[in-house]
N, CA, C and O atoms as CSV, one atom per row, in Angstrom:
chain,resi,resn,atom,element,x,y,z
A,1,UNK,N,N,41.779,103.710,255.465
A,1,UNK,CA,C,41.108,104.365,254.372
A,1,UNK,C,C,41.327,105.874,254.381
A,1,UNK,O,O,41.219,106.406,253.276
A,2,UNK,N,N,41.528,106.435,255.110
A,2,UNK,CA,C,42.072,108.010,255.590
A,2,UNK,C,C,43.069,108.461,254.833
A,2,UNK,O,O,43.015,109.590,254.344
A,3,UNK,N,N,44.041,107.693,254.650
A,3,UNK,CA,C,45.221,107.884,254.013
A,3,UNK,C,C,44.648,107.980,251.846
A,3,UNK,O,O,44.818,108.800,250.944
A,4,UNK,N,N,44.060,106.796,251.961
A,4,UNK,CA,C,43.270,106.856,250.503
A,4,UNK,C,C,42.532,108.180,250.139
A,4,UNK,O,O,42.854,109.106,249.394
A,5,UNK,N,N,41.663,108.004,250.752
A,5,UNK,CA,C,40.950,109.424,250.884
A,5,UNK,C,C,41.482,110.624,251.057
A,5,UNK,O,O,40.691,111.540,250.833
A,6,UNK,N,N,42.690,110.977,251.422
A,6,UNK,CA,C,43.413,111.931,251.465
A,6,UNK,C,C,44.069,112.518,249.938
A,6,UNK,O,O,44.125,113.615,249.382
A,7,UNK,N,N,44.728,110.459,249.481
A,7,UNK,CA,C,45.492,110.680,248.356
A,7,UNK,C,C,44.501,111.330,247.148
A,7,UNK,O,O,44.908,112.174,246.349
A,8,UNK,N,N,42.887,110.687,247.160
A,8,UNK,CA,C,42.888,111.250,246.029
A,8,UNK,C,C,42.148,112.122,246.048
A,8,UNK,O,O,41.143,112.275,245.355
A,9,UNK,N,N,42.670,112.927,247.022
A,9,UNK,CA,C,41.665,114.394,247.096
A,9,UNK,C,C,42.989,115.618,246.512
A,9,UNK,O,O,42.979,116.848,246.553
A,10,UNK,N,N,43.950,114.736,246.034
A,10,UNK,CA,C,45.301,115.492,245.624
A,10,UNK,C,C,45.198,115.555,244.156
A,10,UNK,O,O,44.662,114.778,243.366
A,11,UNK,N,N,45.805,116.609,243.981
A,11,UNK,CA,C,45.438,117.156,242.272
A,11,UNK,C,C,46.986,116.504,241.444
A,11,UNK,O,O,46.832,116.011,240.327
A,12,UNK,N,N,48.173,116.535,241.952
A,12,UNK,CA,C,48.380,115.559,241.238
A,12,UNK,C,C,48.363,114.217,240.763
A,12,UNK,O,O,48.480,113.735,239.636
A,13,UNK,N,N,48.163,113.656,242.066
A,13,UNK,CA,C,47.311,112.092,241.716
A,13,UNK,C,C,46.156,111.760,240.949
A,13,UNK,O,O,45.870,110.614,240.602
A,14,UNK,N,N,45.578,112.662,240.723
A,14,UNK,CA,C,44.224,112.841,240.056
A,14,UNK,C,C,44.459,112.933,238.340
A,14,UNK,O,O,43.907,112.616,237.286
A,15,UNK,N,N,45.572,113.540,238.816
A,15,UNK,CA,C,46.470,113.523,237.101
A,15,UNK,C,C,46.751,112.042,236.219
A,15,UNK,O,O,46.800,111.825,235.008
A,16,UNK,N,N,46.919,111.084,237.499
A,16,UNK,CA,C,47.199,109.750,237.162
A,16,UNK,C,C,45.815,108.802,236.904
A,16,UNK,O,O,45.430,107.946,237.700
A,17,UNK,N,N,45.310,109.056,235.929
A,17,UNK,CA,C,44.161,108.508,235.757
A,17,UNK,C,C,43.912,107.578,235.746
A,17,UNK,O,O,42.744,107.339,236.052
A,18,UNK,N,N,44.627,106.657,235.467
A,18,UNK,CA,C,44.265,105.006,235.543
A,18,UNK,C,C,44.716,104.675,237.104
A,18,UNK,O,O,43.926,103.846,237.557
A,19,UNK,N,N,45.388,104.923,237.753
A,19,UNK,CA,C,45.657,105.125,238.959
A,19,UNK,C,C,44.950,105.343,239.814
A,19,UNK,O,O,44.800,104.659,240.826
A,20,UNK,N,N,44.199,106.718,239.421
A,20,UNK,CA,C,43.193,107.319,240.244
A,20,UNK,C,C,42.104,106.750,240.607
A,20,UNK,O,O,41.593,106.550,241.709
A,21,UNK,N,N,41.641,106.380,238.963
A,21,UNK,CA,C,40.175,105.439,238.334
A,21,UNK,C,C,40.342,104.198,239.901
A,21,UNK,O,O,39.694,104.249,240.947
A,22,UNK,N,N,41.331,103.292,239.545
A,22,UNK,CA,C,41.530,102.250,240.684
A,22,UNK,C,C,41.256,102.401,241.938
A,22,UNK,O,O,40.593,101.637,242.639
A,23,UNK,N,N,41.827,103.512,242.277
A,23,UNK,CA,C,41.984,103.802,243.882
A,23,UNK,C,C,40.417,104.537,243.915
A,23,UNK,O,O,40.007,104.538,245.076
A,24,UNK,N,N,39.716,104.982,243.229
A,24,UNK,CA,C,38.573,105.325,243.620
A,24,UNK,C,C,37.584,104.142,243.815
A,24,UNK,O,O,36.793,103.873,244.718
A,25,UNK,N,N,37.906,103.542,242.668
A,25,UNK,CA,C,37.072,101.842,242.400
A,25,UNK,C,C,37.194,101.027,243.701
A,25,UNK,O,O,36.170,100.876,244.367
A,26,UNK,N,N,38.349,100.491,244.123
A,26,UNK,CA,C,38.507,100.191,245.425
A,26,UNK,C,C,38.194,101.001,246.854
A,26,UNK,O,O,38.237,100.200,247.788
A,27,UNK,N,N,37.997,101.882,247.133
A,27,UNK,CA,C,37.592,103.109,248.198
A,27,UNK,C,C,36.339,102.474,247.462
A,27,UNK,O,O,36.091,101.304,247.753
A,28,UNK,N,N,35.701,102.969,246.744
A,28,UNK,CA,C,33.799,102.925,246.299
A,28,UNK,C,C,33.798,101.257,247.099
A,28,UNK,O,O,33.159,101.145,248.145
A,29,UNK,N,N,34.358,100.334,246.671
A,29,UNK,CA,C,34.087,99.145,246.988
A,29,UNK,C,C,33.839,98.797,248.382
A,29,UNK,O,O,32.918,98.083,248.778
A,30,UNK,N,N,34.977,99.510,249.290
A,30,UNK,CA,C,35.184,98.948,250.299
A,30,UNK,C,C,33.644,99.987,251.146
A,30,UNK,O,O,33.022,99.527,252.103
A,31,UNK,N,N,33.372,101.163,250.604
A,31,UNK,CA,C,32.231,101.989,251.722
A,31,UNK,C,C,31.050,101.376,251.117
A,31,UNK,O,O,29.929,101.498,251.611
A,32,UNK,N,N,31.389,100.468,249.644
A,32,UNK,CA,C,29.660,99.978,249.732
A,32,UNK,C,C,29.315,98.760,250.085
A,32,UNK,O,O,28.193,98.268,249.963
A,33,UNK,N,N,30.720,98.020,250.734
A,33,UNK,CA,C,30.215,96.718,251.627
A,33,UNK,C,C,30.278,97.085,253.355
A,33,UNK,O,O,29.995,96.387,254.329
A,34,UNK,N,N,30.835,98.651,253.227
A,34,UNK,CA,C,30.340,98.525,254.703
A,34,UNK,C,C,28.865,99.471,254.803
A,34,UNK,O,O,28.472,100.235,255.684
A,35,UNK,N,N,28.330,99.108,253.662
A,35,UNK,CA,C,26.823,100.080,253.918
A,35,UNK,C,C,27.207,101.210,253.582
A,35,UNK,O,O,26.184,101.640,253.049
A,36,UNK,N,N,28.052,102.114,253.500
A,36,UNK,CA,C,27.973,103.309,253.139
A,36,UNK,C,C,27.657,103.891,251.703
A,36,UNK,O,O,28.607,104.332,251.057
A,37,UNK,N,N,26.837,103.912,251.354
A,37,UNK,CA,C,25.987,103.892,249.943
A,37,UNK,C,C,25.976,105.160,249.546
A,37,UNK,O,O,26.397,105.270,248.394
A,38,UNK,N,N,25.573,106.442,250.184
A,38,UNK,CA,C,25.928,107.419,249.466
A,38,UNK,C,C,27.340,108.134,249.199
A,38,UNK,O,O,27.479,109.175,248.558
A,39,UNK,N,N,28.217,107.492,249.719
A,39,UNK,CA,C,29.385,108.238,249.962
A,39,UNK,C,C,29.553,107.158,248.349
A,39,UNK,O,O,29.489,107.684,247.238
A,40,UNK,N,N,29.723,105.944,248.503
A,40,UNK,CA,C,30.232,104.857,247.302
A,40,UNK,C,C,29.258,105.804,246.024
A,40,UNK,O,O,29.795,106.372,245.073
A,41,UNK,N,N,28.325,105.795,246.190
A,41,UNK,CA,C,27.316,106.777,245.314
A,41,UNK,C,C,28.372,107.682,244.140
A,41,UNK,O,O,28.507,107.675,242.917
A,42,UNK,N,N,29.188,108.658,245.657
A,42,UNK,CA,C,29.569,109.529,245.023
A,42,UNK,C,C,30.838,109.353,244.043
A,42,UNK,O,O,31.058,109.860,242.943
A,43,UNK,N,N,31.499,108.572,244.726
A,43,UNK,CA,C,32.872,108.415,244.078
A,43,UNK,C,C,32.335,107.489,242.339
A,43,UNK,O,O,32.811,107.890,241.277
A,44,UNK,N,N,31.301,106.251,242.387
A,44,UNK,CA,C,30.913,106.025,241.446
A,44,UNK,C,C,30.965,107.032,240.483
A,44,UNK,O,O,31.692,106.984,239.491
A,45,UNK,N,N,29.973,108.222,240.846
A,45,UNK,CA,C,29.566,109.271,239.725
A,45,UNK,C,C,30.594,109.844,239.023
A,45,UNK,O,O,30.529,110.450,237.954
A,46,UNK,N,N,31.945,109.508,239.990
A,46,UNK,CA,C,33.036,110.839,239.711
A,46,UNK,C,C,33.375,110.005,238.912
A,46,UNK,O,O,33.213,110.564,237.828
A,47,UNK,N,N,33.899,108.608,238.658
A,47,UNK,CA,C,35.182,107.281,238.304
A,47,UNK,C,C,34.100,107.342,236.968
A,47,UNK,O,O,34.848,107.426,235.995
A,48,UNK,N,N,32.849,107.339,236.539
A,48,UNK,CA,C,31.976,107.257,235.281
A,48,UNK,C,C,31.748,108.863,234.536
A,48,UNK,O,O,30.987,109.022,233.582
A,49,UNK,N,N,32.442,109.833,235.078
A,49,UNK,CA,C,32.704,110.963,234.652
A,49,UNK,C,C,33.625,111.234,233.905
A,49,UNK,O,O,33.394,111.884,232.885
A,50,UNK,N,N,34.467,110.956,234.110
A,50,UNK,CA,C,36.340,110.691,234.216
A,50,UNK,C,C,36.064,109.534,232.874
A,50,UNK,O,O,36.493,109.845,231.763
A,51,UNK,N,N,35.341,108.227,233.064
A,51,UNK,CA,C,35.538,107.632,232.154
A,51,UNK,C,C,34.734,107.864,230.637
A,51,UNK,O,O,35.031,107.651,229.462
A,52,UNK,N,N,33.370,108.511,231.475
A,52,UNK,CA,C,32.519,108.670,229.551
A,52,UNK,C,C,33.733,109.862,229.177
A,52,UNK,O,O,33.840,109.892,227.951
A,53,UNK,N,N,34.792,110.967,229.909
A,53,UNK,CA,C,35.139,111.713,229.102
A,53,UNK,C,C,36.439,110.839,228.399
A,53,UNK,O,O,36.597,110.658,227.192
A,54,UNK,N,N,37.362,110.328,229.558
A,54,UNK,CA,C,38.481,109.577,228.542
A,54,UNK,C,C,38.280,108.344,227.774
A,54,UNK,O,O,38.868,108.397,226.694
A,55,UNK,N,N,37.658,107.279,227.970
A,55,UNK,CA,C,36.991,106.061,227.292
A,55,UNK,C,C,36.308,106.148,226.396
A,55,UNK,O,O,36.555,105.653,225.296
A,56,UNK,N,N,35.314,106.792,226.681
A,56,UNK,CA,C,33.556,106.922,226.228
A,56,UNK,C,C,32.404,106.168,227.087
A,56,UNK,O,O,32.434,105.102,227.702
A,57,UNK,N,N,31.787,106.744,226.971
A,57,UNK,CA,C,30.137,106.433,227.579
A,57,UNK,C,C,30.238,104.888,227.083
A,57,UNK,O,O,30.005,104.180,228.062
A,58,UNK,N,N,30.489,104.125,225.966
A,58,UNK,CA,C,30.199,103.144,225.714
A,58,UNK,C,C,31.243,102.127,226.259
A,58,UNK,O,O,30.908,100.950,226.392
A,59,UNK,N,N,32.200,102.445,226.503
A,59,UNK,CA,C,33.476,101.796,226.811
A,59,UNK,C,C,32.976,100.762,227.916
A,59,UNK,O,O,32.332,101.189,228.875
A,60,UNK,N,N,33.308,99.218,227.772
A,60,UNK,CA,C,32.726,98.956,228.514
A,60,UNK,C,C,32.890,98.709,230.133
A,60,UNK,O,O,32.181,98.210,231.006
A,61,UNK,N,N,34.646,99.528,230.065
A,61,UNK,CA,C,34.890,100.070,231.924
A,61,UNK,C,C,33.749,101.306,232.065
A,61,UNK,O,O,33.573,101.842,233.160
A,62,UNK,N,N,33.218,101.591,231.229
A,62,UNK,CA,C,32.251,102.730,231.764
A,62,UNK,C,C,30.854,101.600,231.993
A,62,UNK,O,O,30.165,101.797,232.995
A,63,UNK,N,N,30.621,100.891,231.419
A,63,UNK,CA,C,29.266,100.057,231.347
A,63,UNK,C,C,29.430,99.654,232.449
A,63,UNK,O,O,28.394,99.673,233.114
A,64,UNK,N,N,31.152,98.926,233.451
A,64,UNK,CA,C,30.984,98.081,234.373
A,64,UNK,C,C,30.642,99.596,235.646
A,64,UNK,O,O,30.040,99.310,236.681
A,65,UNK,N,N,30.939,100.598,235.486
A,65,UNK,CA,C,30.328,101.417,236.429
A,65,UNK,C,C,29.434,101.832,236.755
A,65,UNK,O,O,29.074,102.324,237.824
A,66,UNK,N,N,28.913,101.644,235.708
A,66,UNK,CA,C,27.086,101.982,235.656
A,66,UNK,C,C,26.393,101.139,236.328
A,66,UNK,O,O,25.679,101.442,237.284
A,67,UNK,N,N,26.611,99.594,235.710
A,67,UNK,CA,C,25.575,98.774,236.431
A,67,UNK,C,C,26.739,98.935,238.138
A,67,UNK,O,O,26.036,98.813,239.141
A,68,UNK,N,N,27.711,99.084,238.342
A,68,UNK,CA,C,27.630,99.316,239.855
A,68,UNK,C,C,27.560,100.177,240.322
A,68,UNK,O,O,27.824,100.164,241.524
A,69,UNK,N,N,27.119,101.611,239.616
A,69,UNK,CA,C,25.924,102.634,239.986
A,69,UNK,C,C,24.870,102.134,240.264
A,69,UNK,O,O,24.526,102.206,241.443
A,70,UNK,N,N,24.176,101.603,239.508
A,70,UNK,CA,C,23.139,100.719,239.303
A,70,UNK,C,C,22.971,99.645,241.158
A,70,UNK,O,O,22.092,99.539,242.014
A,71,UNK,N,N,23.609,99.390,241.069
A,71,UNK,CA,C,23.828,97.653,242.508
A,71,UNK,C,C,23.356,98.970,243.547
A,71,UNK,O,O,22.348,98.751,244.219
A,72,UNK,N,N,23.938,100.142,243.694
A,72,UNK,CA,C,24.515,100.658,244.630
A,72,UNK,C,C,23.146,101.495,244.973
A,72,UNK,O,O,22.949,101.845,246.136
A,73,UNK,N,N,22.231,101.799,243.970
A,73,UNK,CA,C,21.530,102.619,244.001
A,73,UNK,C,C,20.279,101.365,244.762
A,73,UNK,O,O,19.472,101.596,245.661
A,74,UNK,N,N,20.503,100.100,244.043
A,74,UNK,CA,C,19.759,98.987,244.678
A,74,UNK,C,C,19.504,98.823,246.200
A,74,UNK,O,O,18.438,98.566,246.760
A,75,UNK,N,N,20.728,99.031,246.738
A,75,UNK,CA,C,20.925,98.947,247.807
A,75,UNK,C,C,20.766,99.743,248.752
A,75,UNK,O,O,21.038,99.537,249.935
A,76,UNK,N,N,20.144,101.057,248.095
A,76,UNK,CA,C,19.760,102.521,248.872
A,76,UNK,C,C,18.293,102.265,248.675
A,76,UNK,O,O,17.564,103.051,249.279
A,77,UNK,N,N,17.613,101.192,247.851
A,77,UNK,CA,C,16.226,100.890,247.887
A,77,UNK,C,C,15.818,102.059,247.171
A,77,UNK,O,O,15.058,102.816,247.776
A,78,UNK,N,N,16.252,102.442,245.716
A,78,UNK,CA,C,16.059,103.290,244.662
A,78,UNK,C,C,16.081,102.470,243.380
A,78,UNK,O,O,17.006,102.435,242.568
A,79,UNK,N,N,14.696,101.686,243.308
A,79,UNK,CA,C,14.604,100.974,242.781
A,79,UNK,C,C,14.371,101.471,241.519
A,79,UNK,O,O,14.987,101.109,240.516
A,80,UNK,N,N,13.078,102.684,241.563
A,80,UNK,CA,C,13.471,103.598,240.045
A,80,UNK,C,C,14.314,103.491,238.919
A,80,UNK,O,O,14.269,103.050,237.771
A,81,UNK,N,N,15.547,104.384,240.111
A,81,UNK,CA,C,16.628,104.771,238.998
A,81,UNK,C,C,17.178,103.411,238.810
A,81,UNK,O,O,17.875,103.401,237.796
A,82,UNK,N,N,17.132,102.175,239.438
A,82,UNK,CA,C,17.909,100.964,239.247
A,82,UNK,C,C,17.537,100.332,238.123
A,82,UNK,O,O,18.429,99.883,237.403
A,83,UNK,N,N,16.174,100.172,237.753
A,83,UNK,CA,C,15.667,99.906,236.744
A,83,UNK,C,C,15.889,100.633,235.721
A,83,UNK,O,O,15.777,100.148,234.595
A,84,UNK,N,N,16.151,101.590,235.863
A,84,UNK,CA,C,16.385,102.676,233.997
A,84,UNK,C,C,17.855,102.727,234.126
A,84,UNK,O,O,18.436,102.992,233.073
A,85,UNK,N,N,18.498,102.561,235.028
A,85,UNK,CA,C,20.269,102.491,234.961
A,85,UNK,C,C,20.352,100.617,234.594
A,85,UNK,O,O,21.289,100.054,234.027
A,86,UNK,N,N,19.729,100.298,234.851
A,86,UNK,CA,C,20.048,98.534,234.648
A,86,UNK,C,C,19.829,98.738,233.187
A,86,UNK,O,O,20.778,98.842,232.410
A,87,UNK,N,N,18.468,98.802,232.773
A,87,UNK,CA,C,18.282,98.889,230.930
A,87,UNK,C,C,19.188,99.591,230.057
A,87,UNK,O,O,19.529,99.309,228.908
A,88,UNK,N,N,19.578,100.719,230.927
A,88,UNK,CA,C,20.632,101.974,229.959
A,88,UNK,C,C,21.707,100.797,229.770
A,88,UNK,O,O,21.943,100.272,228.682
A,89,UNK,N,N,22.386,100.424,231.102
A,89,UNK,CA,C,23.609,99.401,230.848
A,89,UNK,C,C,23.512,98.250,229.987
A,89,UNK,O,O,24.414,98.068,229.169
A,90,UNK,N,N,22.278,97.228,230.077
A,90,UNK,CA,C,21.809,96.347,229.405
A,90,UNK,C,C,21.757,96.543,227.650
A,90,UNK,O,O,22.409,95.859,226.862
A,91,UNK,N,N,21.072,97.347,227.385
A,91,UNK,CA,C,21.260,97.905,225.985
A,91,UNK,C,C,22.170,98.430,225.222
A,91,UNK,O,O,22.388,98.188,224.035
A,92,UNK,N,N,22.855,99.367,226.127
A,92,UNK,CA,C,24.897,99.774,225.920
A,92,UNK,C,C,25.528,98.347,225.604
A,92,UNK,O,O,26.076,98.113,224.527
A,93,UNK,N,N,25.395,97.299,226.749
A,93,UNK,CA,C,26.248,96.230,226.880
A,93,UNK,C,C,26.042,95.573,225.600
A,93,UNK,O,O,26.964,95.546,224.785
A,94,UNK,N,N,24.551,94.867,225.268
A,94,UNK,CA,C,24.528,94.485,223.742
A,94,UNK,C,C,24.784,94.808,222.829
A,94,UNK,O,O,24.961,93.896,222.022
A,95,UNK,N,N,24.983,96.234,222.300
A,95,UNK,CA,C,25.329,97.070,221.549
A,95,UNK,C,C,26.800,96.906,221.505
A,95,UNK,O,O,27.385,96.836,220.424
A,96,UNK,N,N,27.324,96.852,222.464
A,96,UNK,CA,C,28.787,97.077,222.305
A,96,UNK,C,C,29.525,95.843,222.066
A,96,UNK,O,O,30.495,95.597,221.349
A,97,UNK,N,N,28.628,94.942,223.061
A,97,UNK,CA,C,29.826,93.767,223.689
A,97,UNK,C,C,28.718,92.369,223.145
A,97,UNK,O,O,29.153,91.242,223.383
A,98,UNK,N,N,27.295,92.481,222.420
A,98,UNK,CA,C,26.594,91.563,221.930
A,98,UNK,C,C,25.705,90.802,222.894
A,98,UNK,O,O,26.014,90.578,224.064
A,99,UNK,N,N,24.440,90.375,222.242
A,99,UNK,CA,C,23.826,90.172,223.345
A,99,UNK,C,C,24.598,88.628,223.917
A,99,UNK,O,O,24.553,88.555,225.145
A,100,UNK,N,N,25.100,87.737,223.419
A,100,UNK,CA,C,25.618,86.641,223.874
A,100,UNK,C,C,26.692,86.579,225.035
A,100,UNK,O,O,26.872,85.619,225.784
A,101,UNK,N,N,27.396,87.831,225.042
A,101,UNK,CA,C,28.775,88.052,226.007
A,101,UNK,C,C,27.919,88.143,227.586
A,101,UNK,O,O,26.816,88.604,227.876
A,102,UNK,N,N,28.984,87.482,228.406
A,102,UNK,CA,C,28.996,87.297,229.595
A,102,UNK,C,C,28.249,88.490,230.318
A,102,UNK,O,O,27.238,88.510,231.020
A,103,UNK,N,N,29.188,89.559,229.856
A,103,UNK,CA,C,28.550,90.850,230.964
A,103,UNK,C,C,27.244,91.282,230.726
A,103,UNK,O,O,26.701,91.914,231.632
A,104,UNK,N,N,26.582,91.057,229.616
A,104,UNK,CA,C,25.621,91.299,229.193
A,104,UNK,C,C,24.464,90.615,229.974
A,104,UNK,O,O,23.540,91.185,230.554
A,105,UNK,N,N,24.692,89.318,229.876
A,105,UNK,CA,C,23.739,88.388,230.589
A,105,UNK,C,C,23.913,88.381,232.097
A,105,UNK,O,O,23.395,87.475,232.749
A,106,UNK,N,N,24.443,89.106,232.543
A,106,UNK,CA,C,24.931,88.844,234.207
A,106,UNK,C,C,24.389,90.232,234.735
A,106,UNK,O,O,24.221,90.392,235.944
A,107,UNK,N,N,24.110,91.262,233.801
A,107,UNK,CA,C,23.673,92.461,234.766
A,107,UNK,C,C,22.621,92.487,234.542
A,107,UNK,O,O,22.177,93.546,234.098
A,108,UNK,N,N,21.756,91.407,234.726
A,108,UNK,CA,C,19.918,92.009,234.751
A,108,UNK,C,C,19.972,90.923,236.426
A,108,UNK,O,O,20.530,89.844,236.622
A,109,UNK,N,N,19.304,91.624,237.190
A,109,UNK,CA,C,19.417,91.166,238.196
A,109,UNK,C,C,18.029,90.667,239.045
A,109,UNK,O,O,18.138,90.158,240.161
């Protein structure tokens, strides 16, 4: 993971956005099954930054980051913000993607 973490602390890789988006998504993945929750925290915030500006906030690769903002924040026992990040996503998701679609019904937890 050293080597990952290296790459995308590089400004031209960072240039490669769909690229980048990935390799952050995977790094977030792998520190929030080994427990490392605020570090996954962070990279979340950055990969849903990056996306409300190139996607949009509604896009729903931005929705799937939220609710795993959302999991992640669960798992730091921040149940608060989990609950008003679960509804924000929940209500985005119907809005966008209807209340009948899959992702919709799968992120209330």
């Amino acid at each position: 993971m050293p080597h990952v973490l290296f790459l995308l602390g590089e400004n031209q890789f960072q240039k490669q956005q769909d690229q980048y988006i990935y390799h952050i998504q995977s790094v977030e993945t792998c520190l929030d099954s080994d427990g490392r929750y605020k570090e996954a925290e962070k990279l979340l915030l950055q990969v849903m930054e990056i996306q409300k500006q190139v996607l949009r906030p509604e896009h729903p690769d931005t929705l799937t980051s939220m609710a795993n903002l959302a999991s992640t924040y669960w798992n730091q026992g921040r149940w608060t913000e989990t609950d008003e990040l679960e509804v924000q996503a929940m209500e985005a998701r119907k809005q966008v993607l209807g209340p009948e679609h899959a992702d919709t019904s799968t992120l209330v937890m």
